[in-house]
PATOR-310630 format. One line per 5 residues: number of its first residue (from 1); their letters; for each residue x, y, z of C-alpha. Coordinates in steps of 0.02 Angstrom, whole numbers. Layout:
<atoms>
NUM	a	X Y Z ~ ...
</atoms>
This chain:
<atoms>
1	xxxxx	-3005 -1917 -992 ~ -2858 -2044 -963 ~ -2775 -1953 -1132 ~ -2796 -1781 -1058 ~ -2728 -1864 -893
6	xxxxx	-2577 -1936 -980 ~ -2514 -1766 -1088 ~ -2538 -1678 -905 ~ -2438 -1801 -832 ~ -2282 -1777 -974
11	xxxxx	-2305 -1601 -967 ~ -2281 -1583 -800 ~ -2113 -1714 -811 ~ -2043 -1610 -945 ~ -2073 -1420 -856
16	xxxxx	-2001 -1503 -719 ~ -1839 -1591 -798 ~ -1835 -1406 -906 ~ -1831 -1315 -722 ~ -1688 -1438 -669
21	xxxxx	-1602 -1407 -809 ~ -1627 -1213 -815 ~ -1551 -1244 -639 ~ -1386 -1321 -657 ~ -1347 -1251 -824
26	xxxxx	-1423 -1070 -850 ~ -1430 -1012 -680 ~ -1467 -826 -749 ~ -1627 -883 -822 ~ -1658 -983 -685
31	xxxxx	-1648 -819 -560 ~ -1729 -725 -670 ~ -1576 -626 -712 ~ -1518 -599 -546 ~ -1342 -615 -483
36	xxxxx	-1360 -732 -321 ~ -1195 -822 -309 ~ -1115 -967 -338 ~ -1084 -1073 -153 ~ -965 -1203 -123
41	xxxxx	-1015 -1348 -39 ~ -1050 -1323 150 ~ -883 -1388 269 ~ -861 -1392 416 ~ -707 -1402 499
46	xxxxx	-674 -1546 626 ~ -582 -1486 793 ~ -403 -1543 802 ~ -355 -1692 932 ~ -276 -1578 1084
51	xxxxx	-312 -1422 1023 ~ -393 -1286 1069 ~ -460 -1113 964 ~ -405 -937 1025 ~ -543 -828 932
56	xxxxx	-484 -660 814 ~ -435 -518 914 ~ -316 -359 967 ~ -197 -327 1073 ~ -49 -201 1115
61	xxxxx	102 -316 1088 ~ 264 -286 1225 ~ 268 -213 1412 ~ 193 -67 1473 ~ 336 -11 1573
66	xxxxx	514 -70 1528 ~ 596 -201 1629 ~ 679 -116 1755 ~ 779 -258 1814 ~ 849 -312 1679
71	xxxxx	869 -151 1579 ~ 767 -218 1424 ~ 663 -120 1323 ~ 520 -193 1229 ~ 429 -131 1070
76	xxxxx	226 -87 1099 ~ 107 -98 958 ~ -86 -120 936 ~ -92 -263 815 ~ -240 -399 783
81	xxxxx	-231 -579 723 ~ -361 -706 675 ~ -392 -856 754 ~ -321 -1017 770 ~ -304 -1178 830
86	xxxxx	-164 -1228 957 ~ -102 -1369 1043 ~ -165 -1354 1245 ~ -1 -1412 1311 ~ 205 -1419 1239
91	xxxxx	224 -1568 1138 ~ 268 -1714 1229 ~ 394 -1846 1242 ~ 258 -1980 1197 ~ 200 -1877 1038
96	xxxxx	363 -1843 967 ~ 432 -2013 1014 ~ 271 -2079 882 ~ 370 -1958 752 ~ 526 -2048 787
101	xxxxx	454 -2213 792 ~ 376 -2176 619 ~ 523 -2111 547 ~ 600 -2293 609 ~ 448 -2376 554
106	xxxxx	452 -2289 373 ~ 639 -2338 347 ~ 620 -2539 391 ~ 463 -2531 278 ~ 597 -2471 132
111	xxxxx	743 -2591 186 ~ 599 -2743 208 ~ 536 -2729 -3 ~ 742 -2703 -38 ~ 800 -2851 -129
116	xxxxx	953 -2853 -24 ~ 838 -2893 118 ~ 729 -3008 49 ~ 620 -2902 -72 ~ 467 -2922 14
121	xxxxx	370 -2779 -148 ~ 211 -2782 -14 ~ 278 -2670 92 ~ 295 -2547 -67 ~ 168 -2505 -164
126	xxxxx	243 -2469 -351 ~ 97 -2509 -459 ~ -96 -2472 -459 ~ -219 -2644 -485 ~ -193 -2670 -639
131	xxxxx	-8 -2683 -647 ~ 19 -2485 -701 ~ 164 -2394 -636 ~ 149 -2276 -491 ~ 217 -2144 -368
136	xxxxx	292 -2284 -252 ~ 228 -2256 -76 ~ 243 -2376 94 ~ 100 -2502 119 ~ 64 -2482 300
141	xxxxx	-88 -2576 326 ~ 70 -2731 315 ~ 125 -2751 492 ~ 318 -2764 524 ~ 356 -2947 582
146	xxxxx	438 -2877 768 ~ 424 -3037 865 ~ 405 -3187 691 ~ 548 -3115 581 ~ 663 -3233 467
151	xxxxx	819 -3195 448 ~ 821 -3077 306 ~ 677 -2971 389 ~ 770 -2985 551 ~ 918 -2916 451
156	xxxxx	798 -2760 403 ~ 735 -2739 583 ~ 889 -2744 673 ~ 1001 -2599 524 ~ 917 -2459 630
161	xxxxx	990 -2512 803 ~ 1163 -2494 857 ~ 1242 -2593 1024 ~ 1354 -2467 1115 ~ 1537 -2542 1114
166	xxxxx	1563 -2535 1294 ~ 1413 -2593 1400 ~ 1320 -2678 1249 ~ 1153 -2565 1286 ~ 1045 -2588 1121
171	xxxxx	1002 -2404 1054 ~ 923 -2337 903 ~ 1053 -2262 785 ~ 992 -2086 793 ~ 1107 -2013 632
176	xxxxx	978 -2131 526 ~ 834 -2046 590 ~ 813 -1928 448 ~ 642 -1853 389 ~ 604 -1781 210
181	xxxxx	470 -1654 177 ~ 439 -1540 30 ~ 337 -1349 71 ~ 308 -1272 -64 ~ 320 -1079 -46
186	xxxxx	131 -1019 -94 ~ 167 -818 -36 ~ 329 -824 -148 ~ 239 -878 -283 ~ 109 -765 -273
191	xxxxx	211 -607 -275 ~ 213 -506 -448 ~ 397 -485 -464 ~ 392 -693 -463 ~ 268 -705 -604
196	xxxxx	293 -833 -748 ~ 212 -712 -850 ~ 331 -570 -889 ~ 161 -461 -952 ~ 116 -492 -765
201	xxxxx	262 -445 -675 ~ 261 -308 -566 ~ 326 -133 -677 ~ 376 -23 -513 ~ 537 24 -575
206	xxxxx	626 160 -671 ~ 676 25 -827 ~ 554 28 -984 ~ 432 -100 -983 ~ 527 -209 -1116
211	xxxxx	695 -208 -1032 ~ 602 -253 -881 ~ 499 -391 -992 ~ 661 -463 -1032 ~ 749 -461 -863
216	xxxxx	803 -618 -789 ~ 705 -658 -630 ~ 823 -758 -486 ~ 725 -865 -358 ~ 809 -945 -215
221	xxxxx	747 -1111 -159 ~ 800 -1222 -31 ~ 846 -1436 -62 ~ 950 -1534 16 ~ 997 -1744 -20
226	xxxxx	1093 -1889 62 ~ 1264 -1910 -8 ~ 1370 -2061 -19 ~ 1411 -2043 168 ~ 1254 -2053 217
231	xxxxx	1269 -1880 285 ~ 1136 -1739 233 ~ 1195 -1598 115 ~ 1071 -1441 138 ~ 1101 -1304 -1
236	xxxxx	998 -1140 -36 ~ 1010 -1143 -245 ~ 986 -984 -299 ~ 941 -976 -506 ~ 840 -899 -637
241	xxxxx	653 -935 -627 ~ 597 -1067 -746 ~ 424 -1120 -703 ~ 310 -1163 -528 ~ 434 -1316 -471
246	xxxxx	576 -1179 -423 ~ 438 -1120 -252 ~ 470 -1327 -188 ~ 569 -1314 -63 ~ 650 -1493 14
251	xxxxx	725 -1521 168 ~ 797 -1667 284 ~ 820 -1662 445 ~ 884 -1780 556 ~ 719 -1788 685
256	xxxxx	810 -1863 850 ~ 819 -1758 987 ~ 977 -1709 1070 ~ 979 -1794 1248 ~ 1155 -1748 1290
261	xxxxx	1082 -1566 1304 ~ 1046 -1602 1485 ~ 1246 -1600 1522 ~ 1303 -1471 1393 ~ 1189 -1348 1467
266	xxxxx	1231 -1376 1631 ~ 1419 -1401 1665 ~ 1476 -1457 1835 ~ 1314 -1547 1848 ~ 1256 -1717 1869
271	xxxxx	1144 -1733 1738 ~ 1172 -1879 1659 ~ 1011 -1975 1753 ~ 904 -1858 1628 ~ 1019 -1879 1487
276	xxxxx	998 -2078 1485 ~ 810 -2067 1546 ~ 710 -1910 1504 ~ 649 -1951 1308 ~ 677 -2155 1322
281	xxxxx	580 -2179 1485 ~ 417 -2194 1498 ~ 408 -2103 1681 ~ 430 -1948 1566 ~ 323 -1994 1429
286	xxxxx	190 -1849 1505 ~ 322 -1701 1499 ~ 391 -1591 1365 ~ 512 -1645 1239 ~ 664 -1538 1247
291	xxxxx	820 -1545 1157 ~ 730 -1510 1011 ~ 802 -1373 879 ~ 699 -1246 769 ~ 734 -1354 628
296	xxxxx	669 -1501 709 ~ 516 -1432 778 ~ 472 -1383 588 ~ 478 -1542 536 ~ 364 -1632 663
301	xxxxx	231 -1500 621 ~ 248 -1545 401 ~ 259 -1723 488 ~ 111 -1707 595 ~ 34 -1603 436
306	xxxxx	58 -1763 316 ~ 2 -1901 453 ~ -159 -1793 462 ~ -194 -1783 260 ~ -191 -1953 248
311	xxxxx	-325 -1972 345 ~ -426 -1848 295 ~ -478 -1909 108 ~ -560 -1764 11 ~ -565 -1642 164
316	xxxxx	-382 -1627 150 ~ -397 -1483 28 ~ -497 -1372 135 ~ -372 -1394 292 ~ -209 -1287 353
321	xxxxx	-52 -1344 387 ~ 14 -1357 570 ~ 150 -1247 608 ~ 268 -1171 754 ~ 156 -996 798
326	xxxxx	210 -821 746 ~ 283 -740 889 ~ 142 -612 899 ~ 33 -771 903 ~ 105 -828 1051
331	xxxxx	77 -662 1137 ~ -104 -670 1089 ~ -140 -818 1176 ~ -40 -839 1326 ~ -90 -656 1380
336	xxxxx	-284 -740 1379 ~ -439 -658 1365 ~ -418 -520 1465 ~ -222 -472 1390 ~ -142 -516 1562
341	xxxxx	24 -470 1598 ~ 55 -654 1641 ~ -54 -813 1559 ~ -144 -770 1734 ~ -267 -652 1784
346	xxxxx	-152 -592 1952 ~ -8 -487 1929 ~ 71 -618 2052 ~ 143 -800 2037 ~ 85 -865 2207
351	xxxxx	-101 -870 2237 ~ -181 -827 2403 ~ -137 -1020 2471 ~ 30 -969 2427 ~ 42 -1103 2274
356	xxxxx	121 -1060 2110 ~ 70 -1041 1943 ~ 191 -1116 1868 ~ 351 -1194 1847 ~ 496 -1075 1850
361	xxxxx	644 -1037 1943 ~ 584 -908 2093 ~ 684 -763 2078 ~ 817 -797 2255 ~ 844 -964 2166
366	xxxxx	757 -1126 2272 ~ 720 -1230 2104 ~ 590 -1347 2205 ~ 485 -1223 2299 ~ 354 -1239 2142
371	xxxxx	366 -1425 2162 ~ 498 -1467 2028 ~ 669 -1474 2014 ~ 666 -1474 1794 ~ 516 -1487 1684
376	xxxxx	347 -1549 1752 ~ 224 -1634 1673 ~ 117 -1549 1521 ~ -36 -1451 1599 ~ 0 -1482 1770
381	xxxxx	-27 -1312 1819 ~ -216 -1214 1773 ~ -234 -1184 1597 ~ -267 -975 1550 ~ -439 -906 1505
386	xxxxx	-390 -987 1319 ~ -381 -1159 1379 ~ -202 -1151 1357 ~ -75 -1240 1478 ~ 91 -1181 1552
391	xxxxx	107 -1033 1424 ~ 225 -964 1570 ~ 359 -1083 1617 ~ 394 -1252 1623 ~ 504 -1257 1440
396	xxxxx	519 -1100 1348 ~ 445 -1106 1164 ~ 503 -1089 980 ~ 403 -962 858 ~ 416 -964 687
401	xxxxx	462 -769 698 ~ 642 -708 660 ~ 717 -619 809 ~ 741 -440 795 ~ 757 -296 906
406	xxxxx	640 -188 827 ~ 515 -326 846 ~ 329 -276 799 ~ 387 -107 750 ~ 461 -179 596
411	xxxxx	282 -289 554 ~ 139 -269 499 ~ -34 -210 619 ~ -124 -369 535 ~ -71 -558 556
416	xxxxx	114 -496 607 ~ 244 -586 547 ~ 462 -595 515 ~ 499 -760 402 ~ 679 -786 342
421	xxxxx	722 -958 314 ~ 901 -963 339 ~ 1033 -1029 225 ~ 1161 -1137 263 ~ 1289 -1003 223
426	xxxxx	1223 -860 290 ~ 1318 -770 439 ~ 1256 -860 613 ~ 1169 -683 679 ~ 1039 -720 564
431	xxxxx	980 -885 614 ~ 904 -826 763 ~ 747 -852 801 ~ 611 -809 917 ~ 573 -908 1091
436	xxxxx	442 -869 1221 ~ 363 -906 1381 ~ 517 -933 1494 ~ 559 -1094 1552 ~ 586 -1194 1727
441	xxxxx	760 -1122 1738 ~ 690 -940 1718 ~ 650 -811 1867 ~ 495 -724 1866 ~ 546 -577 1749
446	xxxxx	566 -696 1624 ~ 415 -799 1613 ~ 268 -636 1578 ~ 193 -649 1406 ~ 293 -506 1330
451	xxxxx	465 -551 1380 ~ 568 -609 1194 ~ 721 -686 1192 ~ 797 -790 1067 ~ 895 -964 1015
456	xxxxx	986 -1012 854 ~ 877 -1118 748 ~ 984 -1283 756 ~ 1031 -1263 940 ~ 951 -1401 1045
461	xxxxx	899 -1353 1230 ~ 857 -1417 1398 ~ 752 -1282 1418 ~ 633 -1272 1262 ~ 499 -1349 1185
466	xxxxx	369 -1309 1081 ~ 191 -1343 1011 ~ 107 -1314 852 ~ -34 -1231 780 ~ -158 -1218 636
471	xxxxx	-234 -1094 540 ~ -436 -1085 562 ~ -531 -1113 398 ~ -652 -984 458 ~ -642 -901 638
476	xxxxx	-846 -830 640 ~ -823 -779 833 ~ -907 -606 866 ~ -836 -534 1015 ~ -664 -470 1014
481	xxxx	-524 -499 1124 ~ -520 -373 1250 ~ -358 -243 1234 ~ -214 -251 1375
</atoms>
């Protein structure tokens, strides 16, 4: 009995380890033959700190009627988009002031493990545990000695302030606030006229398929270093393709925002109260950073993208990057659930109680009457059906769309989209790019959902903003946005 116990006992250990192993490594026996799939493992993705998701959906992009005042016409289109994440409000002064400070941060860090200021090597990480070499990166679980410095770490504190040679004010030097990011270009490498592979390459063209085999490919890639000035050099290289490092593209930017842009868009003003106090004090830390370029706003979002990563450990993979929103995106979202005319339901700016919607510039001129005289503070107004706040109004935001005057009729029906990513050589009219919403210096005409206009991607204003947005992993939302 116990024998005949024990063989049952190992013959049901081994069917089952068999069955396990059946399992893992011949899933077609294990099915029976059947195809059922492999799955990934399950993820969920986490919501994003001040975001907000604006579900998959349709709309007819542009005005009904054209604008009668202003004798604009607008492209129409049905188009639909998938959803996304995007921040509720503009980006504030406090938020990108913690870029700044990190870009600060990141450069004492460097200067504090130089030998010429002590050589502290804990701040920099340049070997693993056991003494191997590594991709050097900043330690910054070491705090920055800000009140107990010596002398040489006071030395490394103090290179990234300047005192202003007349009234002695202590500043931070705002040409050394420079940020370096890499993107590399995933749609240009995926294109078949970009393939390693010549046998891969894309044969629509008249030439033979050797003489096309053996044609040299040119990519153009973007880099850009700091010379022996200090100053940035930016340069689009354009080359033959070699291998996968020529889609890296590298950039530097110098991240401070321009606060004189309160008197050179205003002259015969007396702005220089806002100039001196809107990004530096913290009365403002609550309202939108302006002054800000294209360029700029591109690199808080890789910024934001990279401070997010970290922190993220083996989720990282399975996340999008944060990024200005396609101009159709924009659209989407401010016109709300319904596809309003304005991010409101009402056709009007004032409701019944006669208070506005937002902050703009009524039409006969009175600044104040909506409460402010410039910029109020982010989501002081209602937010639209989306959750969204002061989509009309307040600053006036940058897309990641090239401007054109054909618009949508130039896109595509299906995530939208006009990318060009300007060199430094290239003639000035193509540098423009998209901006939306209208802004507090804007009449009512300009603040609806449809109205475009445009800046020039490295010129700062008063008067725009922005705020970012992320890609959903998934959007499994079943009900559609309803058409305008």
């Amino acid at each position: 009995m116990k024998r005949t116990l024990f063989f049952t006992f190992y013959f049901l250990l081994f069917t089952l380890l068999l069955t396990a192993c059946m399992g893992s490594g011949n899933s077609a026996m294990a099915t029976g033959g059947e195809v059922t799939g492999v799955k990934g493992t399950s993820f969920s993705e986490p919501v994003p700190f001040g975001m907000v998701p604006v579900r998959k959906g349709s709309l007819r992009v542009g005005m009904e009627e054209d604008d009668t005042l202003w004798g604009a016409g607008f492209p129409k289109r049905e188009i639909s988009v998938d959803g996304f994440w995007m921040d509720e409000t503009e980006v504030s002064n406090a938020k990108y002031r913690q870029f700044v400070n990190w870009v600060r941060d990141s450069i004492i860090r460097e200067r504090l493990a130089d030998p010429a200021f002590g050589g502290d090597e804990t701040y920099k990480i340049e070997e693993d545990k056991e003494g191997n070499p590594i991709t050097p990166y900043l330690n910054w679980n070491k705090a920055i000695p800000w009140r107990k410095a010596n002398e040489d770490e006071q030395r490394a504190i103090e290179s990234v302030y300047i005192t202003h040679p007349i009234d002695g004010t202590k500043m931070l030097d705002a040409s050394q606030m420079n940020y370096r990011y890499e993107i590399y270009d995933y749609v240009a490498a995926a294109q078949r006229r970009f393939r390693l592979n010549p046998e891969e390459r894309d044969l629509n063209t008249d030439a033979s398929h050797d003489e096309y085999r053996n044609r040299e490919v040119m990519i153009s890639k973007d880099t850009a270093w700091i010379d022996d000035d200090g100053k940035i050099v930016r340069q689009t290289i354009t080359r033959p393709l070699t291998g996968p490092w020529d889609f890296l593209n590298t950039y530097i930017v110098n991240i401070f925002p321009d606060t004189t842009c309160w008197v050179n868009d205003f002259q015969n003003a007396d702005n220089e109260r806002y100039m001196k106090l809107y990004f530096n004090n913290p009365a403002f830390d609550d309202y939108p950073v302006v002054g800000v370029t294209w360029e700029q706003a591109n690199a808080f979002c890789a910024w934001r993208t990279n401070f997010l990563l970290k922190g993220l450990g083996g989720m990282a993979k399975q996340i999008q990057r944060y990024r200005l929103p396609t101009e159709i995106e924009w659209e989407f979202a401010a016109r709300g659930k319904s596809g309003s005319a304005f991010p409101w339901e009402s056709g009007e700016v004032k409701s019944d109680k006669n208070c506005f919607f937002a902050n703009f510039k009524p039409d006969r001129g009175n600044y104040t009457e909506d409460g402010s005289l410039i910029t109020s503070k982010c989501g002081g107004f209602s937010a639209n059906s989306n959750g969204l706040y002061d989509m009309a109004g307040n600053v006036a935001e940058w897309t990641s769309t090239v401007y054109t005057e054909a618009g949508v009729e130039s896109m595509s029906d299906m995530n939208p989209e006009l990318r060009y990513n300007a060199a430094k050589e290239d003639p000035y009219r193509l540098k423009k790019k998209s901006v939306r919403g209208g802004s507090w210096k804007d009449p009512e005409s300009m603040i609806r959902s449809a109205w475009r206009t445009y800046e020039y991607q490295n010129q700062p204003r008063s008067y725009i903003g922005f705020r970012c947005v992320r890609s959903m992993v998934n959007d499994n939302s079943k009900q559609p946005t309803k058409k305008k």
